[in-house]
DRENKOL-352371 format. One line per 10 residues: their letters; for each residue y negated, z, x negated of N, C-alpha, C, CB. Coordinates in steps of 0.1 Angstrom, whole numbers, plus 5000, padded with zeros to 4 digits. Atoms other than C-alpha are relative to their C-alpha. Glycine has a CB too. Example, Ala and Ser with C-alpha at 12.3 -4.5 7.8 and 13.67 -1.06 7.14 Angstrom:
AS> 5012,5000,4991,5045,5078,4877,4988,5000,4991,5000,5012,5010 ~ 5011,5000,5009,5011,5071,4863,4989,5008,5008,4995,4986,4996
//
This chain:
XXXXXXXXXX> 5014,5003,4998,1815,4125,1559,4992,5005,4988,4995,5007,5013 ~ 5015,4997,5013,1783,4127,1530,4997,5012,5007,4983,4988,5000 ~ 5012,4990,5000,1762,4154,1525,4990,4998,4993,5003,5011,4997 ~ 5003,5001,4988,1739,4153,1542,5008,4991,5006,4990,4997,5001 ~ 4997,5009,4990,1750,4138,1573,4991,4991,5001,5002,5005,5013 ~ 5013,5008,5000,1732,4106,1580,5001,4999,5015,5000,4984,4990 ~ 4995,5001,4987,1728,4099,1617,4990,4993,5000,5001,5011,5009 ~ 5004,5012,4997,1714,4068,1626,4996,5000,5015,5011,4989,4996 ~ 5007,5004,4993,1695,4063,1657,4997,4982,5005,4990,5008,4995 ~ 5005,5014,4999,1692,4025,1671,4986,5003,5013,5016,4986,5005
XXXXXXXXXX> 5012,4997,4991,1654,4027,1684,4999,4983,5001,4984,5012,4992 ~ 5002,5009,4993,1647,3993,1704,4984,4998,5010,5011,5001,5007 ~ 5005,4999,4982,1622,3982,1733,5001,5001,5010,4998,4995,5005 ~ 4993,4995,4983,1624,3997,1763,5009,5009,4999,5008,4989,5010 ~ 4989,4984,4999,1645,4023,1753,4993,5014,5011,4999,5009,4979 ~ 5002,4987,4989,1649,4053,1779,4998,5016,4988,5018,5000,5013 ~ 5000,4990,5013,1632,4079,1754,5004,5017,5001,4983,4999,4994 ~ 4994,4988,5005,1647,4108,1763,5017,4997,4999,4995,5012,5010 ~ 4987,5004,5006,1678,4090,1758,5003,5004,4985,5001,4984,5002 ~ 5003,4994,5016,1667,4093,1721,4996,5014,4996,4988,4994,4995
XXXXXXXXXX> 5004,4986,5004,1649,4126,1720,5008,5009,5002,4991,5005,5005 ~ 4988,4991,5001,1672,4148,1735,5006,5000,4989,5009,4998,5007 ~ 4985,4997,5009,1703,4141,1717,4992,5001,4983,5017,4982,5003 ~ 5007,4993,5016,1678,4138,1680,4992,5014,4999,4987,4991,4995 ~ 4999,4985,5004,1667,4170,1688,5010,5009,4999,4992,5006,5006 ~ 4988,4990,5000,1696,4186,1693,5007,4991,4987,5011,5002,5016 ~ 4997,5006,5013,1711,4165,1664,4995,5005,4991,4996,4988,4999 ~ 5009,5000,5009,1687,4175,1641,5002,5013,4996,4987,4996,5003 ~ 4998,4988,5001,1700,4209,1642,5015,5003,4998,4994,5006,5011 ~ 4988,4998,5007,1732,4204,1629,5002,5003,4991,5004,4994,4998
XXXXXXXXXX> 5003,4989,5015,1722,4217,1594,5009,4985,4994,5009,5023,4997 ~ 4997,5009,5010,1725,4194,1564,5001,4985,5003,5011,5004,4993 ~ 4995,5015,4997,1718,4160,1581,4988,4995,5003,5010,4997,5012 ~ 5015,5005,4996,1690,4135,1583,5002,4988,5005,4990,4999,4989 ~ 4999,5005,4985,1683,4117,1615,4986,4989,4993,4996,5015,5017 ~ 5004,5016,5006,1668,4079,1607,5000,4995,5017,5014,4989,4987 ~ 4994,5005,4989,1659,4064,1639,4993,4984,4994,4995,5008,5017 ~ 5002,5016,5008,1659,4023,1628,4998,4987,5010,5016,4995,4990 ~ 5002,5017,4995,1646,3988,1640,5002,4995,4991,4987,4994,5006 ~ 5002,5014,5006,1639,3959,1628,4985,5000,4986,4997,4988,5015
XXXXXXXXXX> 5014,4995,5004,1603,3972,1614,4997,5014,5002,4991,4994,5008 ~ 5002,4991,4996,1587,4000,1613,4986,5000,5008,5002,5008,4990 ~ 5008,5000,4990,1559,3994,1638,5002,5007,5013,4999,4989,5002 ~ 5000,4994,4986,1553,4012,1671,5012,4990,5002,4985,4999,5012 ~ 4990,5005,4987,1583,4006,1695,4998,5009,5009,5015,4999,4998 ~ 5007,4988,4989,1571,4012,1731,5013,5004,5009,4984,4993,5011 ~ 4984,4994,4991,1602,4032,1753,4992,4991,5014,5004,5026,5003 ~ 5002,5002,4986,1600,4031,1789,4994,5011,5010,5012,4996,5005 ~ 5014,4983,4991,1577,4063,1795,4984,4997,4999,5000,5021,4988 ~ 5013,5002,4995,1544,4046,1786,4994,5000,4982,4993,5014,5014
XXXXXXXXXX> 5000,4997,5014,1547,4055,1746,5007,4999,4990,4999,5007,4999 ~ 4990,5001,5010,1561,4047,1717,5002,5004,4990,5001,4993,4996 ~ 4994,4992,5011,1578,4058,1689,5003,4992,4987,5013,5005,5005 ~ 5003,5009,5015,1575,4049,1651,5017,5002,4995,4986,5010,4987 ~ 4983,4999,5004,1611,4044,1636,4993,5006,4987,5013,4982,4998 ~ 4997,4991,5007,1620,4060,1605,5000,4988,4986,5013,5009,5005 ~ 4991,5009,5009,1639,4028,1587,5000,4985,5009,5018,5008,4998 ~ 4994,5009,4997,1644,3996,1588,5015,4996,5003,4996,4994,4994 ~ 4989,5001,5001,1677,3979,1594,5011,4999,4984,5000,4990,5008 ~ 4993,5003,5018,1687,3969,1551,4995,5015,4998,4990,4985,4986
XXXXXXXXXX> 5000,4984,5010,1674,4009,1545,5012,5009,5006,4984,5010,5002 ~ 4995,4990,4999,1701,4020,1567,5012,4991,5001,4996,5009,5010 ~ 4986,5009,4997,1737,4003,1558,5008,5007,5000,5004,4990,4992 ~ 4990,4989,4999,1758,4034,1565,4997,5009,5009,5003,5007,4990 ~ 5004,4987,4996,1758,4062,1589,5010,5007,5002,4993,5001,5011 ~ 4993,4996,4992,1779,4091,1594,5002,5001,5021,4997,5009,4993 ~ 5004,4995,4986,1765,4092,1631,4994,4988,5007,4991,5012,5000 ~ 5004,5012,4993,1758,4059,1649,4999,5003,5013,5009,4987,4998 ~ 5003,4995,4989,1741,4068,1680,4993,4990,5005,4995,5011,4999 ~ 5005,5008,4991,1728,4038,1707,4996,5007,5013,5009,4990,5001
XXXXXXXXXX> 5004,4989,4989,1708,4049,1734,4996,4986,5010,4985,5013,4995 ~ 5002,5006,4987,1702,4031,1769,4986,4997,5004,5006,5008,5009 ~ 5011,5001,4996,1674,4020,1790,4993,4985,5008,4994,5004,4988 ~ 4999,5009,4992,1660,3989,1805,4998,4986,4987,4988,5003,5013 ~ 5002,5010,5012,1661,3971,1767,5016,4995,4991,4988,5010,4987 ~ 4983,5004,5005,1700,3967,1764,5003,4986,4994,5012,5002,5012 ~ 5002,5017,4992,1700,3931,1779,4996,4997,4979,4980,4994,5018 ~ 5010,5000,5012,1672,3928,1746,5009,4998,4988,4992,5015,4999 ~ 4993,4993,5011,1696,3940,1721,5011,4990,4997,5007,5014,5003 ~ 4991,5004,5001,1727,3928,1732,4996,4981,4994,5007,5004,5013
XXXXXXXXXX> 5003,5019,4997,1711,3886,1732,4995,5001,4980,4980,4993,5017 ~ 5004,5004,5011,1695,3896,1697,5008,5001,4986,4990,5006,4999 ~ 4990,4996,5011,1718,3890,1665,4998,5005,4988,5007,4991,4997 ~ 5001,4989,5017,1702,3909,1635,5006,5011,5006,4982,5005,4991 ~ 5001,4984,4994,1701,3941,1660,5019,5004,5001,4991,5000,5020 ~ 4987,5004,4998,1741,3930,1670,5005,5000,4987,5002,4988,5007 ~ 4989,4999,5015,1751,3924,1635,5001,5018,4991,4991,4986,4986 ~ 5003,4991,5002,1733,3957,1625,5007,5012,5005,4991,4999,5001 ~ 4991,4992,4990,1753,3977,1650,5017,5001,4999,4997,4995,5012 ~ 4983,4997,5005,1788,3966,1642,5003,5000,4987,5011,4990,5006
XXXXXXXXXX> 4999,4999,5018,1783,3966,1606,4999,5019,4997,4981,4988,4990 ~ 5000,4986,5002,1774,4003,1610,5009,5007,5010,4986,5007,4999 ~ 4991,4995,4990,1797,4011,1637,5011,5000,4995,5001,4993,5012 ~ 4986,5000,5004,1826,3998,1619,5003,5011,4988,5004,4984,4996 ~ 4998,4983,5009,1821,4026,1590,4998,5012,5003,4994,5002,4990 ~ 5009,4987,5001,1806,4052,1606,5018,5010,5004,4982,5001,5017 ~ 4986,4992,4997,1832,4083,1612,4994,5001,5012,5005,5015,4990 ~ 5003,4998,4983,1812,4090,1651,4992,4984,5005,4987,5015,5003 ~ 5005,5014,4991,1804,4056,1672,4996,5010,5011,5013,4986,5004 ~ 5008,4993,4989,1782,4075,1700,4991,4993,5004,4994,5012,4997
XXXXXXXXXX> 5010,5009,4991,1760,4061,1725,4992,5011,5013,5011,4986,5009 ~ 5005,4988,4988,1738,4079,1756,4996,4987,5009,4984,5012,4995 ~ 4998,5006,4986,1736,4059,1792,5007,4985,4995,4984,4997,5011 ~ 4996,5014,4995,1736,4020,1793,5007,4996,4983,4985,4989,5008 ~ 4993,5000,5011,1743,4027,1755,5010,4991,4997,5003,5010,4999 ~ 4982,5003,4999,1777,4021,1756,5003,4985,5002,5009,5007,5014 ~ 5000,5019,4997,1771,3981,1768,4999,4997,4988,4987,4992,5009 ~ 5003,5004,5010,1757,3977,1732,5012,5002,4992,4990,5006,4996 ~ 4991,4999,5008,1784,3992,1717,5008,4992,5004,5005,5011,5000 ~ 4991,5009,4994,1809,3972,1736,4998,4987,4999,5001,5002,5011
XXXXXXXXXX> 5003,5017,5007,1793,3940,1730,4997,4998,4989,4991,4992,5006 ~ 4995,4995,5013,1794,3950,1692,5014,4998,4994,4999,5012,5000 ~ 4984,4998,5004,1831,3952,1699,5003,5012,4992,5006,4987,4991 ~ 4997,4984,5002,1832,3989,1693,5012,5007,5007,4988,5009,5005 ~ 4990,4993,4989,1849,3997,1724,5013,4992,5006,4990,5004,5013 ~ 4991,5002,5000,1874,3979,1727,5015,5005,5005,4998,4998,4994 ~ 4991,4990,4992,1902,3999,1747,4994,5013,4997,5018,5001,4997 ~ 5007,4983,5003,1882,4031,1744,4993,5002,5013,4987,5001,4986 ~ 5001,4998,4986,1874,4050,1773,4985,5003,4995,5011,5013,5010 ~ 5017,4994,5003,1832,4054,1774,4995,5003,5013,4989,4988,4992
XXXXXXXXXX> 5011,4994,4987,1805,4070,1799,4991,4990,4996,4992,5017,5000 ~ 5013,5005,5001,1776,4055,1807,4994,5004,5014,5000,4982,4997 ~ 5013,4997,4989,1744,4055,1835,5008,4995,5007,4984,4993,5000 ~ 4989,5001,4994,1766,4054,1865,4997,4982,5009,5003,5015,5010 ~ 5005,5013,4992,1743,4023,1879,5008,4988,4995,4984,4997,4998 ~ 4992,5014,5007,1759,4001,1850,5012,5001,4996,4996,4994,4988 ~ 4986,5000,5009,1792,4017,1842,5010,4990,5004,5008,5015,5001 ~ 4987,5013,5002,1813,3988,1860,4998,4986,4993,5006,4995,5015 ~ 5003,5013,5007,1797,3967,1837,5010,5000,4987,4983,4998,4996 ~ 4995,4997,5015,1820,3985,1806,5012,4991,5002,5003,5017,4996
XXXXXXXXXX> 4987,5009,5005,1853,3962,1811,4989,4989,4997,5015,4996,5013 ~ 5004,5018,5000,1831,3929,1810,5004,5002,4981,4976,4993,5008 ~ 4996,4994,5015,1838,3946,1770,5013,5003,4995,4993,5012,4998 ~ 4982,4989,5005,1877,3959,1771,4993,5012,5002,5008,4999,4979 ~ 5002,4990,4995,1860,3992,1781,5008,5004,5011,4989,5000,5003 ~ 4995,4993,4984,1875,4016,1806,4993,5011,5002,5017,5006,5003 ~ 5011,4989,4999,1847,4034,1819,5004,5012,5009,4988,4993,5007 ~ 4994,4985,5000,1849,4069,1827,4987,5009,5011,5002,5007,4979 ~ 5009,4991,4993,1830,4090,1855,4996,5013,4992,5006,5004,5012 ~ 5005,4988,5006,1818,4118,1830,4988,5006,4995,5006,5001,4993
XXXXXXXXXX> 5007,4999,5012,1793,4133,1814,4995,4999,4989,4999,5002,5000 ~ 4995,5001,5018,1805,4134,1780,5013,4997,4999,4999,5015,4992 ~ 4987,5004,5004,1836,4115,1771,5005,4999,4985,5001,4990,5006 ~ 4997,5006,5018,1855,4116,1736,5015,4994,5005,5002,5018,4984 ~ 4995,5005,5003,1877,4092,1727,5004,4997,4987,4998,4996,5006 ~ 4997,4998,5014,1890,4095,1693,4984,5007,4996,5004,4985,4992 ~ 5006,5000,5009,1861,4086,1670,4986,4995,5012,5007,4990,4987 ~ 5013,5003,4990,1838,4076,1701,5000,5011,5011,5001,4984,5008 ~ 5003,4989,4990,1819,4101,1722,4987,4994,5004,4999,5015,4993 ~ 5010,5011,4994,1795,4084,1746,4996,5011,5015,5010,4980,5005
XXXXXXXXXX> 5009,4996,4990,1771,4100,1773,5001,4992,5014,4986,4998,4994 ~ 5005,5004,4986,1763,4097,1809,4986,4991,5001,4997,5014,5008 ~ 5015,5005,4998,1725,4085,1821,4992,5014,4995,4996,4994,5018 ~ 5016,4990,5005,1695,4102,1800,5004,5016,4997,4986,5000,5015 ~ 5003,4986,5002,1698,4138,1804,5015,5001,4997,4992,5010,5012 ~ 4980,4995,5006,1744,4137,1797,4991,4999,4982,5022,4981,5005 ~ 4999,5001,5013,1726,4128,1760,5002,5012,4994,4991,4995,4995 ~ 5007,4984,5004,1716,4164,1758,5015,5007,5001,4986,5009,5013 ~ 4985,4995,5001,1752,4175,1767,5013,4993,4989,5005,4998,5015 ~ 4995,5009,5014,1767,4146,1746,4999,5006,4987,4990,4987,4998
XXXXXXXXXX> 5001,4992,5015,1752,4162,1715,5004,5013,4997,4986,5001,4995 ~ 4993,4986,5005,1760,4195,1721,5015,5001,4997,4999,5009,5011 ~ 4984,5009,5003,1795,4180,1723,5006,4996,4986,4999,4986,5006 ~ 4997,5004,5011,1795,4164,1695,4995,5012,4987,4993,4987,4999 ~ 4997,4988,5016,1783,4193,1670,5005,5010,5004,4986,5006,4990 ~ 4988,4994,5003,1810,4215,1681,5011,4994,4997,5003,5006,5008 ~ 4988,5007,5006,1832,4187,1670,5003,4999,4985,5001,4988,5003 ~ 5004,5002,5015,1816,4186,1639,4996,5019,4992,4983,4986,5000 ~ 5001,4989,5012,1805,4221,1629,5006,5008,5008,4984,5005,4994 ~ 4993,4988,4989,1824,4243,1661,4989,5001,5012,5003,5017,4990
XXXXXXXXXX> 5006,4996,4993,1819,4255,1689,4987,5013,4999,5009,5001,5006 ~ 5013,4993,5001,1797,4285,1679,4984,4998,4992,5005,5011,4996 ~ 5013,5005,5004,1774,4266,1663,4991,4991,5009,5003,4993,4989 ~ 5004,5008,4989,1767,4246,1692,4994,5010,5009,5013,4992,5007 ~ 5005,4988,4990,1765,4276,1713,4984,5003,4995,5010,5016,4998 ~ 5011,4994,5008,1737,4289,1689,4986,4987,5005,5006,5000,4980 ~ 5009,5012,4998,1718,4252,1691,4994,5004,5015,5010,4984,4999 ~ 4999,4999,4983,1723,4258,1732,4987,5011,4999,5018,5007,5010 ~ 5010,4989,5000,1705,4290,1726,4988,4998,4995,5005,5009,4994 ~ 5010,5006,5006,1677,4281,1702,4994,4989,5012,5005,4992,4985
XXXXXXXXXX> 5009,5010,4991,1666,4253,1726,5002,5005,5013,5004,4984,4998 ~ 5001,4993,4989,1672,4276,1759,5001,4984,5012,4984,5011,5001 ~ 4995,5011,4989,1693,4247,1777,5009,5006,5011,5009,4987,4992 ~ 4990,4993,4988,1701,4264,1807,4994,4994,5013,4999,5019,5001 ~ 5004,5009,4985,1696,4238,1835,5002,5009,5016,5013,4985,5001 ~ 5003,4989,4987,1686,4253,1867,4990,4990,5006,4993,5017,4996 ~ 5006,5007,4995,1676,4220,1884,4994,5005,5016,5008,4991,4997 ~ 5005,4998,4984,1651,4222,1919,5011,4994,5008,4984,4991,5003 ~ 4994,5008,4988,1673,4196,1936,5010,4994,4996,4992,4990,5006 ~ 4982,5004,5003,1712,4188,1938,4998,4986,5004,5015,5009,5010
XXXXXXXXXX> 4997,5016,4993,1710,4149,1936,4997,4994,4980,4981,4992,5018 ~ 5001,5003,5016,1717,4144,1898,5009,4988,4999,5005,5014,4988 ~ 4991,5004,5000,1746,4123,1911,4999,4991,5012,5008,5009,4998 ~ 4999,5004,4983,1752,4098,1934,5009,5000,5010,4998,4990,5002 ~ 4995,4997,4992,1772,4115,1953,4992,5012,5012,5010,5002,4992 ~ 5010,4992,5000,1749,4145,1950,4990,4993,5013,4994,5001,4983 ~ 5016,5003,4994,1721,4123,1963,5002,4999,5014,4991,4985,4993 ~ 4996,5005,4986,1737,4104,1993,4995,4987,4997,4993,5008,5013 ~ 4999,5012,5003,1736,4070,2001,4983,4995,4999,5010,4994,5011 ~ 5008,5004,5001,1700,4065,2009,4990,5004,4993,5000,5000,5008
XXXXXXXXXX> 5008,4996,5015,1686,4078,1979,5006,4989,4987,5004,5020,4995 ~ 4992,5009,5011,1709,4059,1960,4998,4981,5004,5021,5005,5002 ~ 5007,5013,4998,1698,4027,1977,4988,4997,4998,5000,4998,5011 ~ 5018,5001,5006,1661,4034,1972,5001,4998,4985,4991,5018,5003 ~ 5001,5000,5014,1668,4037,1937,5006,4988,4994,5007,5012,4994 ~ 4997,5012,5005,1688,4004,1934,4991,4986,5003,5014,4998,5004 ~ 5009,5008,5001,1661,3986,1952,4989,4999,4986,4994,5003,5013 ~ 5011,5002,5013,1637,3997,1925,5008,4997,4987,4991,5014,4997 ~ 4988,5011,5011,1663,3985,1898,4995,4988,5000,5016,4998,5005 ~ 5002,5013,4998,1661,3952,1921,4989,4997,4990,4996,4997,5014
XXXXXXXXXX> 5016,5008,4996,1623,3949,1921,4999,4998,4980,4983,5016,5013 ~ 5002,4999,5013,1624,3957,1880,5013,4994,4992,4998,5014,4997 ~ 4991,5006,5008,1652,3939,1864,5008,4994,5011,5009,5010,4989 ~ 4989,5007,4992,1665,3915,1893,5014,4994,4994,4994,4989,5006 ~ 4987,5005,5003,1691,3898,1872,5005,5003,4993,5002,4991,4998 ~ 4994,4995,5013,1700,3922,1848,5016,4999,4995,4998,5012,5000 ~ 4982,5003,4995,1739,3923,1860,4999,4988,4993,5005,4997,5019 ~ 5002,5014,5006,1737,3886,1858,4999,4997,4988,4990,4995,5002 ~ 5002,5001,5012,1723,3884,1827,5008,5005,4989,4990,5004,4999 ~ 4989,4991,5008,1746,3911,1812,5015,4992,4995,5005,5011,5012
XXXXXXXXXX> 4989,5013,5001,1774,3888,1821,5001,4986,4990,4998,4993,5013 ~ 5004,5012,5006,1766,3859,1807,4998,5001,4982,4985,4997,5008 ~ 5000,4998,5013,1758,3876,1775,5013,5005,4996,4990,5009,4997 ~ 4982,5000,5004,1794,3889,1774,5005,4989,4995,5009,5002,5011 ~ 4992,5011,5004,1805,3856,1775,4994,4993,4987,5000,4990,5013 ~ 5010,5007,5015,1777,3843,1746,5011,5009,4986,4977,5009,4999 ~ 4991,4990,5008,1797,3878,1727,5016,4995,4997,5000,5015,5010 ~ 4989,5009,5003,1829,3860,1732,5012,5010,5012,5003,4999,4980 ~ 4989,4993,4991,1845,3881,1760,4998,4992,5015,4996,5019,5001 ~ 4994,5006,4988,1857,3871,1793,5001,4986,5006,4995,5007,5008
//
């Protein structure tokens, strides 16, 4: 890997922004690495909290990363249908030494053709969407697979990265990071999971999915097949 590390960020519409923040703040504390998060422009891009976030780089300022990181949210669909963003992604996926992603992430990657027999996480709402890719999706928080290490939904990013820079600088450097940012979860309410939650929390929450992205599935599909899979 360069020195600096480069770590690439793909910032989108509708990104789930602490999909992004997390894991770039903890990123960013890896020592000797600089964190680019890139569109298409550098104009506001608005997440899905109400605010947006100014990228760093365009796509031609960033044609390498040590650290290709894709993040989730309700702007995947978005991504996957658009081909600069697509070409941009497996052009830096295919050099980078870490292919990483955080929730629905991992769809991007996979319809990239990143993942390709590689076991990935993702937001557990869309993980049986990862074969429609050659994916074998994985119940975890943090999964490594070789050269790919991919996240759960939103808050696994934050464990994701800690993950990943004890791969890269050790575990006690990670520890240290943990410490500095006093990540010691000590959530109010056991329903992080849907198992955790139970069924009728987990239903409430797929109605509002419904009501906000009815055909996303659907659509997902369909773009696979545009990608050239199934």
């Amino acid at each position: 890997m360069r020195d600096p590390l480069r770590i690439a960020f793909l910032l989108f519409p509708n990104v789930t922004q602490l999909d992004l923040t997390g894991p770039a703040q903890i990123l960013s504390r890896l020592g000797e690495a600089q964190v680019d998060l890139v569109w298409k422009t550098r104009d506001p891009v608005p997440t899905d909290a109400g605010f947006s976030i100014l990228p760093t780089a365009i796509f031609a300022e960033v044609p390498y990363a040590d650290i290709l990181c894709v993040l989730g949210g309700f702007g995947p669909n978005d991504v996957i249908a658009d081909d600069e963003a697509m070409a941009w992604v497996g052009a830096v996926g295919a050099g980078a030494t870490w292919v990483t992603s955080v929730c629905t992430g991992s769809l991007i990657l996979g319809a990239a053709g990143l993942l390709d027999g590689y076991r990935p996480g993702c937001h557990w709402a869309q993980r049986d969407m990862l074969p429609l890719f050659g994916a074998i999706p994985v119940d975890a928080r943090t999964v490594v697979d070789r050269n790919r290490v991919t996240g759960g939904g939103v808050t696994a990013g934050i464990d994701f990265a800690l993950t990943l820079i004890a791969l890269i600088r050790g575990e006690a450097h990670a520890r240290m990071v943990q410490l500095a940012l006093e990540y010691d979860p000590q959530p109010p309410f056991d329903s992080g999971s849907p198992a955790q939650a139970g069924p009728e929390i987990v239903a409430a929450y797929q109605r509002r999915v419904q009501a906000l992205a009815p055909t996303r599935d659907e659509d997902l599909r369909a773009l696979a097949r545009r990608r050239g899979y199934g």
